[in-house]
C-alpha positions as CSV (number, residue, x, y, z in Angstrom):
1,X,-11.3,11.0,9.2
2,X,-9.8,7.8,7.7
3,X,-7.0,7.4,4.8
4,X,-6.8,4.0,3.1
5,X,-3.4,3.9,2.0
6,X,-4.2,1.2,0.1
7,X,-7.3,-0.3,-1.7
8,X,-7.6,-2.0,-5.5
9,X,-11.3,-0.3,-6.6
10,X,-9.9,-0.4,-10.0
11,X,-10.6,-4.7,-9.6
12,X,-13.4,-6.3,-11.2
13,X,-14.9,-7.4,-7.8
14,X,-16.2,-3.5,-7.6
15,X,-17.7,-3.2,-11.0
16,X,-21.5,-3.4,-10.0
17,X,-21.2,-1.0,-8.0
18,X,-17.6,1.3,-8.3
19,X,-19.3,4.6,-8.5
20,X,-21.9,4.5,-5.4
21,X,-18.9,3.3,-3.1
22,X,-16.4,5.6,-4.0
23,X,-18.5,8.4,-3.9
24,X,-20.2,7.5,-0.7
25,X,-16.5,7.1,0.4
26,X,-16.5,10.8,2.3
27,X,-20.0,10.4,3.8
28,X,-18.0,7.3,5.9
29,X,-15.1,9.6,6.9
30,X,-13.0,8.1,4.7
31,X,-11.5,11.7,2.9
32,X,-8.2,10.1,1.4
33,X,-7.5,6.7,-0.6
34,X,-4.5,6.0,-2.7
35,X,-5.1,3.0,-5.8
36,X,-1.9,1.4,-6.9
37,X,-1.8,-0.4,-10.3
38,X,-0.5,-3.9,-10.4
39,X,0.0,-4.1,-13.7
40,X,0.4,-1.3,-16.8
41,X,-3.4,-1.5,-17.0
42,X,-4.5,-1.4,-13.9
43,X,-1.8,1.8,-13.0
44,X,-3.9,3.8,-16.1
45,X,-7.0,2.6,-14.3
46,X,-6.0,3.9,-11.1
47,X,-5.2,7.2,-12.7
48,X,-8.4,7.1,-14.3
49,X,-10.0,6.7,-11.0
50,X,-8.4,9.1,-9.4
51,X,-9.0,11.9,-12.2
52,X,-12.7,11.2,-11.2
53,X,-12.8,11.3,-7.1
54,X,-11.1,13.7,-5.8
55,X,-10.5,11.9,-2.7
56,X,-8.3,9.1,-4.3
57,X,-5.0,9.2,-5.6
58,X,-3.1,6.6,-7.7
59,X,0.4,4.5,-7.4
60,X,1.6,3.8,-10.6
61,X,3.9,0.1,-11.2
62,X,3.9,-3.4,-12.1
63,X,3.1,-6.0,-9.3
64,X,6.0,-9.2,-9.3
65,X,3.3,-11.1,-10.1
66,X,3.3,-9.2,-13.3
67,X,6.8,-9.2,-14.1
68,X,7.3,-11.3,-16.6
69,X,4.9,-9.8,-18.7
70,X,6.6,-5.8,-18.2
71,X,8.3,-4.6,-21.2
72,X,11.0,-2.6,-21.3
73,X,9.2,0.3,-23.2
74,X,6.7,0.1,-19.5
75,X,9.8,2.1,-18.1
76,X,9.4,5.1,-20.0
77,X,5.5,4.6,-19.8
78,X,5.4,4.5,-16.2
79,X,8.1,8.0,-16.3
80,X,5.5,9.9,-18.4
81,X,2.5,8.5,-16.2
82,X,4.4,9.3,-12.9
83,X,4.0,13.0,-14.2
84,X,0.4,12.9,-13.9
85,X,-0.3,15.3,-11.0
86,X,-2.8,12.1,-9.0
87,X,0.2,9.7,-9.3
88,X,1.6,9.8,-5.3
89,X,3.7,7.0,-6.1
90,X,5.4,3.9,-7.5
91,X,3.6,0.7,-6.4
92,X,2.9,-1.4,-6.0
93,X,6.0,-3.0,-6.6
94,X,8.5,-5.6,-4.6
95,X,8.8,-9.0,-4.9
96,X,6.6,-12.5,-4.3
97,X,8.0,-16.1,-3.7
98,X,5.4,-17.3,-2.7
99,X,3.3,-17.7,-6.2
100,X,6.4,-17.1,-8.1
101,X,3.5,-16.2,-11.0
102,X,7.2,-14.7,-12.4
103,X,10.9,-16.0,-12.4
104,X,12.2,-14.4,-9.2
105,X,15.5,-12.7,-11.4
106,X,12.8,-11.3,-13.5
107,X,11.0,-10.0,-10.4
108,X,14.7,-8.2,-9.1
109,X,15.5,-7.1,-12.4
110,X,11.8,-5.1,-13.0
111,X,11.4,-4.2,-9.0
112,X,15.4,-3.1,-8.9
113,X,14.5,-0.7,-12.5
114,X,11.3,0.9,-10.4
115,X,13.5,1.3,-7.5
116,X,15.4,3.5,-10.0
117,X,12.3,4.9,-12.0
118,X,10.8,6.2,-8.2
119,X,14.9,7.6,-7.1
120,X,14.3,9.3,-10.7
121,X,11.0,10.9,-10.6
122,X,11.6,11.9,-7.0
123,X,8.1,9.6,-5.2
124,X,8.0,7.2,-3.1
125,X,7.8,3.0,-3.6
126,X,4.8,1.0,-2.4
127,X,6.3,-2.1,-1.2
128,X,4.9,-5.7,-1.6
129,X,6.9,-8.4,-0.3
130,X,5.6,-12.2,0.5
131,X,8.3,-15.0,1.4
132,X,11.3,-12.8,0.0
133,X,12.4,-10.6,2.7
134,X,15.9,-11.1,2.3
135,X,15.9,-9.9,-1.3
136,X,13.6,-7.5,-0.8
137,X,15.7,-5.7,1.7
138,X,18.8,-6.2,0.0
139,X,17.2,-4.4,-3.1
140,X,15.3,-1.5,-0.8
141,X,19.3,-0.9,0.9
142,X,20.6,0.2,-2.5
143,X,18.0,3.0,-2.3
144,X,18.4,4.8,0.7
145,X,17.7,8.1,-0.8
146,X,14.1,6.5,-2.0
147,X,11.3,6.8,0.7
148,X,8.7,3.8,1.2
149,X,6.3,1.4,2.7
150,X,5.5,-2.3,3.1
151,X,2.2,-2.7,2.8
152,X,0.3,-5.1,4.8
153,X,3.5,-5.9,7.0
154,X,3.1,-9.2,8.7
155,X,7.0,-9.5,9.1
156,X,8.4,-9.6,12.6
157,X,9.3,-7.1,15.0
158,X,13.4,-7.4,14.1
159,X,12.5,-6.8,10.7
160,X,10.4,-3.9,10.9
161,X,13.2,-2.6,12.9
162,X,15.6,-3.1,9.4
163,X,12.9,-1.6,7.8
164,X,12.6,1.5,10.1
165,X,16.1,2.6,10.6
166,X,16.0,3.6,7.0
167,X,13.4,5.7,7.6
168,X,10.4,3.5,5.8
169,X,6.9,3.4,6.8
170,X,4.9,-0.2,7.8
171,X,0.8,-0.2,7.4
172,X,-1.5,-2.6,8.5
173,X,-4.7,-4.7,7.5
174,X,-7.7,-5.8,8.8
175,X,-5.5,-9.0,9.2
176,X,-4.4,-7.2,12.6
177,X,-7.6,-8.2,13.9
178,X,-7.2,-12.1,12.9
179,X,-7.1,-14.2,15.9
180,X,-3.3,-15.2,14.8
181,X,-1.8,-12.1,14.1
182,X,0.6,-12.1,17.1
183,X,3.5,-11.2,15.0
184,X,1.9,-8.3,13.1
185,X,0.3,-6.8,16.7
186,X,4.4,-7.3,18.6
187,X,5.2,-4.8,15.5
188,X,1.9,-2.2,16.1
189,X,2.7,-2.6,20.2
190,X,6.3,-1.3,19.3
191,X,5.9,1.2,16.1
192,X,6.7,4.7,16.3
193,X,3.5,6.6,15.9
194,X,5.2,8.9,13.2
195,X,5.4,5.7,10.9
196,X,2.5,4.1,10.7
197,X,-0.5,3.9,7.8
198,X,-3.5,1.6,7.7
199,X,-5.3,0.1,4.6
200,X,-7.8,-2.4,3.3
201,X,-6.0,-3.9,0.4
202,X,-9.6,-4.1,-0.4
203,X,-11.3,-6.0,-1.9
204,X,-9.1,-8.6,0.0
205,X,-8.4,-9.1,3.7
206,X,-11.3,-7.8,5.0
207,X,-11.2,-7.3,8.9
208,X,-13.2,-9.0,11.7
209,X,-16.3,-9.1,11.9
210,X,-16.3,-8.9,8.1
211,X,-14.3,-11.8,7.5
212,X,-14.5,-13.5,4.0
213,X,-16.4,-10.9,2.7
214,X,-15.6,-8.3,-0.1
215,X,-13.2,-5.6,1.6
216,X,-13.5,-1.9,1.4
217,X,-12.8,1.2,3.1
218,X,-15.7,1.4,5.8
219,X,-13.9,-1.4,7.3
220,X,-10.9,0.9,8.3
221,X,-12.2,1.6,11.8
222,X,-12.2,-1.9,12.6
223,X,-8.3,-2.0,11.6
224,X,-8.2,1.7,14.1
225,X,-10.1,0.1,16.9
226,X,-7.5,-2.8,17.3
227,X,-4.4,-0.5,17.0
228,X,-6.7,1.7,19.8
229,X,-6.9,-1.0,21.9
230,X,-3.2,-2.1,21.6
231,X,-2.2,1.7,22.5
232,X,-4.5,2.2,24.9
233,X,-6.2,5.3,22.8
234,X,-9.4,6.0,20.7
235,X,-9.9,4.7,17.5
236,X,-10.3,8.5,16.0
237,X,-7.1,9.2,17.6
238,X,-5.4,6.2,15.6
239,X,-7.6,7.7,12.4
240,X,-5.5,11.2,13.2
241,X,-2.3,9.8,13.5
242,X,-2.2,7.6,10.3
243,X,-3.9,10.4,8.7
244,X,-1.5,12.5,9.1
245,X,1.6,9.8,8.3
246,X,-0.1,8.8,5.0
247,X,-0.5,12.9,4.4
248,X,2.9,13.3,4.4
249,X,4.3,9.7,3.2
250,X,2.6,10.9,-0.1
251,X,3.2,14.4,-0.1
252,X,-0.9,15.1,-0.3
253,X,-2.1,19.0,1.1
């Protein structure tokens, strides 16, 4: 049985047809799927989504690249939302300089006051980070009490050592089976198997052979196989392990 960690199904891209994938989801073996919001709307679409299925779970938070349009008043929006018994976390939140869609201090100040908002509410941060890892870290350092992963980790091996010895978690894409993902396949070689999630960040990064096509979770045993084969173990056996990791990253029964 698979767990997508992470997979947008609130995006337009899935509104023909939303409700026959999600609930075909289980007949796939994919039993677990968390939704983080990107924005305010997209977190109460999330939610809504995961009131409906009950084999998805929402992330509530506002993505950098929607930073400069977060209001203040979001805070104590995002508090009453994280209350919400679907809501496993705050995410997906962190930092991007590589778009810079928003002023980089406005993306500290707004990441930094989730960081808080997740120490607060006692969950765990969904972690996106592109071309900003120095910031990133220095932010995530200040909250060592506050549990977490990067999602899609492409960083290198030294990094995700930073990263580990503060107890985070690192999942992987379908970009693990690119034919230049040498960095990202150094870091599955050497993870510990007690901290490690996959995902699909559908509808993007769909794996090989599905390769510019719209992403979604049926894919995850293509992401499984090439962690297998790195390990020397079964993709099921990969399924079991990150089952169990995202089970208790998220605190899910």
């Amino acid at each position: 049985m698979y767990f997508d960690t992470h997979a947008h199904y609130d995006d337009e891209q899935f509104d023909g047809d939303r409700d026959a994938l999600l609930s075909a989801l289980p007949a796939y073996g994919v039993t677990r799927v968390v939704n983080p919001g990107c924005s305010m709307p997209s977190s109460a679409a999330a939610l809504a989504l995961a009131e409906k299925y009950p084999h998805v779970y929402a992330a509530i938070g506002v993505h950098p690249h929607d930073a400069a349009n977060m209001l203040d008043t979001d805070l104590d929006s995002l508090r009453a939302m994280s209350a919400h018994p679907r809501a496993v976390a705050i995410g997906e939140i962190g930092l991007d300089y590589h778009y810079d869609f928003s002023p980089r201090d406005v993306q500290r100040l707004r990441f930094r006051q989730q960081m808080e908002l997740a120490r607060e509410v006692g969950l765990p941060v969904v972690i996106h980070e592109r071309e900003a890892c120095a910031d990133c870290l220095a932010v995530v350092q200040d909250f060592p009490d506050v549990p977490g992963v990067l999602h899609c980790y492409s960083g290198s091996w030294e990094t995700a050592k930073t990263i580990l010895a503060q107890g985070w978690y690192l999942s992987f894409t379908g970009v693990v089976t690119f034919k230049n993902a040498r960095k990202a396949l150094e870091v599955v070689a050497n993870m510990p198997r007690d901290r490690i999630m996959i995902e699909t960040d559908s509808p993007y990064l769909s794996p090989v052979p599905h390769r510019g096509e719209r992403n979604d979770s049926r894919n995850l045993p293509h992401i499984a196989r090439t962690i297998g084969g790195i390990w020397g173990v079964s993709p099921e056996e990969v399924a079991a392990v990150t089952m169990e990791n995202g089970l208790r990253f998220f605190g899910i029964a």
